[in-house]
N, C-alpha and C positions, 0 to 999 in steps of 0.2 A: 418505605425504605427498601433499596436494593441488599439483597445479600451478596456477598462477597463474589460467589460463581459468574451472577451478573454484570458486576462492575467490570469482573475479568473480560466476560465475553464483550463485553463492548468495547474496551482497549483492543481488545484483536481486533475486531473490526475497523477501529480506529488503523491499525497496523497496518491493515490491509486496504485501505484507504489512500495511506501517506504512500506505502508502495506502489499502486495504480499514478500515482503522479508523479512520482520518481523514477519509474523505469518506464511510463506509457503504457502500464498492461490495462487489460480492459476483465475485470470481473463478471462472469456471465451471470452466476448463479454461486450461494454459498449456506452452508449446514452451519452453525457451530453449536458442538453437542457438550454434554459437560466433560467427555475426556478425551473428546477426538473432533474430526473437523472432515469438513466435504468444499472442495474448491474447484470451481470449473473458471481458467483462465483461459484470457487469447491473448497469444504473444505478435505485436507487430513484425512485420517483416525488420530484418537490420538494418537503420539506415546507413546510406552511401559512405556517411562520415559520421565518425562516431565523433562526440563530443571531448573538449582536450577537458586535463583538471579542473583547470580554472573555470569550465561552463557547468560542471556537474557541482562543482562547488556553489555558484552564485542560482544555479537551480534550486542546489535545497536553499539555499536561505531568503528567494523567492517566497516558495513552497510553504517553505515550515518556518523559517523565523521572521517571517516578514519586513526584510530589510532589501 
């Protein structure tokens, strides 16, 4: 059985997971300690055109709710 700290640190990562597919970042490497955290990101270049609502919208529900 996990203890509680670990449950936690897995939902972060969890976190940091949905965020990589929602903004396009690319996680290099990551620490998560029991009260702090190490995060080496790569941010894409900005694309030409950013997305209107309505794509960022149907993104997450892609994404995360599966519709």
């Amino acid at each position: 059985m996990m203890d509680r700290q670990e449950v936690e640190k897995e939902q972060f990562v969890r976190f940091i997971r949905m965020y990589e597919a929602l903004f396009g970042l690319s996680v290099v490497t990551y620490c998560v300690m029991g009260h702090h955290f190490h995060i080496l990101v790569e941010v894409p270049k900005r694309p030409e055109v950013l997305p209107t609502d309505a794509g960022l919208v149907a993104l997450i529900r892609r994404e995360f709710v599966g519709h």
